[in-house]
C-alpha positions as CSV (number, residue, x, y, z in Angstrom):
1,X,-50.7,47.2,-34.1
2,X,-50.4,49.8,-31.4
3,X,-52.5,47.6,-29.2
4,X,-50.2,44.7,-30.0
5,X,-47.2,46.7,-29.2
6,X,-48.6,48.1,-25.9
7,X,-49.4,44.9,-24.4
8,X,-45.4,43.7,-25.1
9,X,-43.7,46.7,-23.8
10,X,-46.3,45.8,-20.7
11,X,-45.6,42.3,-21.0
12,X,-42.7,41.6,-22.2
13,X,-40.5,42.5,-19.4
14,X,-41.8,40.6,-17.0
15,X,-42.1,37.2,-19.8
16,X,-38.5,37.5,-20.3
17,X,-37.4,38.1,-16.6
18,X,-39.8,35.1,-15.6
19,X,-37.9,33.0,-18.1
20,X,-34.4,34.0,-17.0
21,X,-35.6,33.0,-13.7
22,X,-36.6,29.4,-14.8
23,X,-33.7,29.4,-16.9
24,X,-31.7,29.9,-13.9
25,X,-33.1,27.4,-11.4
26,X,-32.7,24.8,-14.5
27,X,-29.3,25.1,-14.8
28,X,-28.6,25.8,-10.7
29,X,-30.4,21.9,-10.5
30,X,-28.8,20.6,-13.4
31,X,-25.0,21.6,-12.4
32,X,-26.1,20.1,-8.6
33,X,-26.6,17.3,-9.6
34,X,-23.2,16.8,-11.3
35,X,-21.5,18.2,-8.7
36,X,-23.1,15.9,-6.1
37,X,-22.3,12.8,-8.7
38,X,-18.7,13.4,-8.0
39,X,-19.1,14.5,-4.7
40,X,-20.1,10.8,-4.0
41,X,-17.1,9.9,-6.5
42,X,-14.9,11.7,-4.3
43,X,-16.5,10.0,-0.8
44,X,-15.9,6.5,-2.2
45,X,-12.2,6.9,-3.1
46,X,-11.3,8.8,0.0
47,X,-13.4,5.5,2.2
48,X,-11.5,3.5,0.3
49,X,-8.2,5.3,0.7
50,X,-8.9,5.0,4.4
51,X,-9.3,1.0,4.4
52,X,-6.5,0.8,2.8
53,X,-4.2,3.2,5.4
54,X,-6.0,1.0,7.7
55,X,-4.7,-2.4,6.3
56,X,-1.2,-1.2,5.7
57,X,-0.9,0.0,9.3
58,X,-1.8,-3.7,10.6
59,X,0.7,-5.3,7.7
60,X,4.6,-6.2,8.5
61,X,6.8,-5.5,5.8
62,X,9.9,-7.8,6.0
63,X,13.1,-6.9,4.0
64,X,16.4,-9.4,4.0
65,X,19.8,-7.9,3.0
66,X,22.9,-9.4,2.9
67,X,25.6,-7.3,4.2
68,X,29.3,-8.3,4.8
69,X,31.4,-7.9,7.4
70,X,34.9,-9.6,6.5
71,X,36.1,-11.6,4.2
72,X,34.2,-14.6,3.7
73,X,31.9,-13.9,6.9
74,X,28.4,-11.9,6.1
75,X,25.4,-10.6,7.9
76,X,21.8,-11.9,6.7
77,X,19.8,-8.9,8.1
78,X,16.0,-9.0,8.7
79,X,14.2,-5.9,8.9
80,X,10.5,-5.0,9.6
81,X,9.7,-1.4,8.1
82,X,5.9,-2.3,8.6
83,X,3.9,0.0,10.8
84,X,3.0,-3.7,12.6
85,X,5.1,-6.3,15.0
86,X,5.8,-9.1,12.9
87,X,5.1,-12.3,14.9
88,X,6.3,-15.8,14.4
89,X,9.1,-14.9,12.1
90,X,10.4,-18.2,10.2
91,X,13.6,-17.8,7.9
92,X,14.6,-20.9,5.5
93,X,17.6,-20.9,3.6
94,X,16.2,-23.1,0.5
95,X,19.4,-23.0,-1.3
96,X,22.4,-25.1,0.0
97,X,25.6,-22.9,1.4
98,X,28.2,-23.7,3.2
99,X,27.8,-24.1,7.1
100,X,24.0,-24.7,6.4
101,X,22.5,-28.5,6.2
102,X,19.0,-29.6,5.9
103,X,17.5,-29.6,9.0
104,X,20.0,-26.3,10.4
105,X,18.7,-24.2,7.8
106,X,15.9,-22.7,9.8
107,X,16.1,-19.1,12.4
108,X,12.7,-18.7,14.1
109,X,12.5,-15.6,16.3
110,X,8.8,-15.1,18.1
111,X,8.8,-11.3,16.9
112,X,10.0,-8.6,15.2
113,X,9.3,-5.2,16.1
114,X,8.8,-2.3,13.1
115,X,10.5,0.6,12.1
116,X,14.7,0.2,13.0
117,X,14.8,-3.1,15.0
118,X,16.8,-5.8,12.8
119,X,18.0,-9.2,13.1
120,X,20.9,-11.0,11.8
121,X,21.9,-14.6,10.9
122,X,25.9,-15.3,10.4
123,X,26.8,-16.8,7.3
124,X,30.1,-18.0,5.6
125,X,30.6,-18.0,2.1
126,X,33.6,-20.5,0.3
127,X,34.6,-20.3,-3.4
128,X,32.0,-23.2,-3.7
129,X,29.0,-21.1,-2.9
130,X,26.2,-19.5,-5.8
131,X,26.5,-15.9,-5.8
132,X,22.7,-16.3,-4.9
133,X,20.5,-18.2,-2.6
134,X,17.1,-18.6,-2.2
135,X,15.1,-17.8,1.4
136,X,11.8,-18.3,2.5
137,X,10.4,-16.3,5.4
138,X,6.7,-16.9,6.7
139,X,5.4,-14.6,9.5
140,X,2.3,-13.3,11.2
141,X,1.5,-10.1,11.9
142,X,-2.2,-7.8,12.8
143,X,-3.4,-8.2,9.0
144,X,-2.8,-11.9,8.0
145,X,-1.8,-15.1,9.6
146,X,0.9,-17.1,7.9
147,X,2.3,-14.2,5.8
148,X,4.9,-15.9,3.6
149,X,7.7,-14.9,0.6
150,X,10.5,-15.7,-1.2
151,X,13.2,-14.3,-1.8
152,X,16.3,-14.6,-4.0
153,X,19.6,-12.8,-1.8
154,X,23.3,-12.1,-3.3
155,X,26.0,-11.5,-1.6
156,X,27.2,-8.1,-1.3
């Protein structure tokens, strides 16, 4: 028994500080390799974070108020608060309105710049006018040719 008990005050240090050591360089792997599974996580959202800035700053965001200026005369404002020149700029008044007949119910302008610059199309409302009409505007800009949308506009 004393023999037995000799040999594990010899031994059994060094046992136990050789398993904390594999103990340790388990776990040191094991955490690595979660942390380098969402490490790769991480570098796929932020690439595809990065595509995306890069596609919005080729895109043209047209917006279409109507604003008005006196009674019975109102602006149809075009706006462009894309980071991109929107070329090729159709508007079509689909709804009938007064002033406007088929065949004069088109504005083309060859571009729009972004950020501020507007445009503006005169119209007239009578008593016999909807509260809302309908527009379609088509453009081009960096991203996509023959960009198009609809749009219902009230009078305000």
């Amino acid at each position: 028994m004393n023999e037995f008990l000799k040999t594990f005050l010899e031994w059994g240090g060094l046992t136990t500080g050789c398993l904390g050591i594999a103990g340790s360089i388990f776990v040191y792997f094991h955490s690595d390799r979660k942390l380098k599974a969402q490490q790769k996580v991480l570098n796929e959202l932020q690439l595809e974070l990065l595509s995306e800035e890069r596609a919005d700053k080729k895109k043209a965001h047209l917006n279409v108020t109507c604003q008005k200026r006196g009674p019975g005369s109102y602006d149809l404002v075009i706006a462009n608060s894309g980071k991109s020149t929107a070329n090729n700029v159709s508007i079509k008044i689909l709804t009938p309105i007064f002033g406007i007949t088929p065949g004069n119910d088109t504005q083309d302008y060859q571009s729009i710049a972004p950020q501020g610059v507007r445009r503006n199309i005169r119209l007239h409302k009578t008593t016999s006018d909807p509260d809302e009409f309908e527009i379609e505007i088509s453009w081009d800009d960096e991203f996509k040719i023959n960009n198009t949308k609809k749009m219902v506009i009230g009078y305000n």
